[in-house]
GULUMTOR-441743 format. One record per residue (C-alpha): y, x, z; residue in one letter; residue number from 0. Coordinates in nm, 3 decimals. Layout:
! residues N
[[Y,X,Z],A,NUM]
...
***
This chain:
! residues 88
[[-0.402,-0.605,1.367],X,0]
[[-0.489,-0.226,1.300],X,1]
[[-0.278,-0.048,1.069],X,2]
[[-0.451,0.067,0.715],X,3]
[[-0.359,0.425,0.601],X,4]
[[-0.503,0.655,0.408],X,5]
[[-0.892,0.805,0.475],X,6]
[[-0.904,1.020,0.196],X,7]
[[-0.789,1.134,-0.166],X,8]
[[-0.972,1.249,-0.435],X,9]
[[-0.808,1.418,-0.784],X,10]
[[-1.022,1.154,-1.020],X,11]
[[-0.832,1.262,-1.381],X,12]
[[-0.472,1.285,-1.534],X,13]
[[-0.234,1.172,-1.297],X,14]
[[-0.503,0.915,-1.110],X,15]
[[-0.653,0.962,-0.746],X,16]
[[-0.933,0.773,-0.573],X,17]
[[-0.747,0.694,-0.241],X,18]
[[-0.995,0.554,0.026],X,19]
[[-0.843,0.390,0.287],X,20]
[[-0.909,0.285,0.680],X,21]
[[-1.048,-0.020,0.615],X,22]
[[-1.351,0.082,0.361],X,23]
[[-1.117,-0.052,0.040],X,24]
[[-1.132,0.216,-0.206],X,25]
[[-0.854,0.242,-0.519],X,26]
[[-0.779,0.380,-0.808],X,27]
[[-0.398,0.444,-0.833],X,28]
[[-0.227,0.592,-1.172],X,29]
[[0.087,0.782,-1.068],X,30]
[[0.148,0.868,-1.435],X,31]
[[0.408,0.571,-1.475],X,32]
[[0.620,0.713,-1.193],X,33]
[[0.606,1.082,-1.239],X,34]
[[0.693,1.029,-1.611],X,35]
[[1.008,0.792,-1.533],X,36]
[[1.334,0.860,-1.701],X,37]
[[1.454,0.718,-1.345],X,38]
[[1.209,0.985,-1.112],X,39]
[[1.427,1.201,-0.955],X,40]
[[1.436,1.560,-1.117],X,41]
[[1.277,1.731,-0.836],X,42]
[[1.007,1.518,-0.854],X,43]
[[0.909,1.592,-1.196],X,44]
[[0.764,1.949,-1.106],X,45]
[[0.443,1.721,-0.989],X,46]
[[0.425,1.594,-1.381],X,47]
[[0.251,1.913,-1.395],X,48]
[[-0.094,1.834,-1.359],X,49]
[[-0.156,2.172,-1.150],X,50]
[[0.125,2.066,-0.895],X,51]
[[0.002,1.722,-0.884],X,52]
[[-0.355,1.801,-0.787],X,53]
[[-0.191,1.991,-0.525],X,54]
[[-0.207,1.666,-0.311],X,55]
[[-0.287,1.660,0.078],X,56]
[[-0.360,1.377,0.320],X,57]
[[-0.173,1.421,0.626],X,58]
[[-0.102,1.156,0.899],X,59]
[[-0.265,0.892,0.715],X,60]
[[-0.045,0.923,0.365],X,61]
[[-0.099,1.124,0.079],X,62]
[[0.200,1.363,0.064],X,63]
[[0.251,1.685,-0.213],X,64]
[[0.499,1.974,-0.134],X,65]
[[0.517,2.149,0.219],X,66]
[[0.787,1.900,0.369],X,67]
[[0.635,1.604,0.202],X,68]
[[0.833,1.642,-0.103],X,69]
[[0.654,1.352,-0.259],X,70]
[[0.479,1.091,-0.074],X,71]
[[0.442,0.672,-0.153],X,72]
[[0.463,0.353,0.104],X,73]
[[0.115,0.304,0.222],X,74]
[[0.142,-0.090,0.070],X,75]
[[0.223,0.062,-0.296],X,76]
[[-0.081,0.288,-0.262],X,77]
[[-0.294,-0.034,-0.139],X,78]
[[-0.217,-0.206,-0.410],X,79]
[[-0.264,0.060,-0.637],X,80]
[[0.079,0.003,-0.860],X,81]
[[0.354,0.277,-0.789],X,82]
[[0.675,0.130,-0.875],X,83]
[[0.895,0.310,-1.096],X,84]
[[1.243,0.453,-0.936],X,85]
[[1.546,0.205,-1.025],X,86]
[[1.835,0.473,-1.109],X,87]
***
């Protein structure tokens, strides 16, 4: 079976991209939920910013923020298109 990762990312609005995948299945995912967590790690929440979130690359099949992939999500999360929330 091949393995799905990501084609391409668009910035859509707010804290949602269009994510296109390998396969032709295109998704809408909200990352608002996570990057406004009481539970996301502190670093993390410099991408709450809009500005730093739309500063988004796809490298290696993920979509990754931050020059040593700070941020980046499982590819099955992004699939879906539910990030989970951090557990503390």
């Amino acid at each position: 079976m091949k393995t799905i990762s990501v084609k391409e990312a668009r910035f859509l609005h707010d804290y949602v991209l269009l994510i296109t995948f390998t396969n032709g299945v295109v998704r809408n995912v909200d990352f608002s939920n996570f990057l406004h967590a009481p539970s996301t790690p502190s670093y993390l929440k410099a991408y709450s910013d809009e500005a730093n979130f739309k500063n988004f690359k796809v490298e290696n099949g993920n979509v990754v923020w931050g020059r040593d992939w700070d941020l980046i999500f499982p590819i099955p999360e992004l699939y879906s298109g539910k990030i989970c929330i951090p557990s503390k």
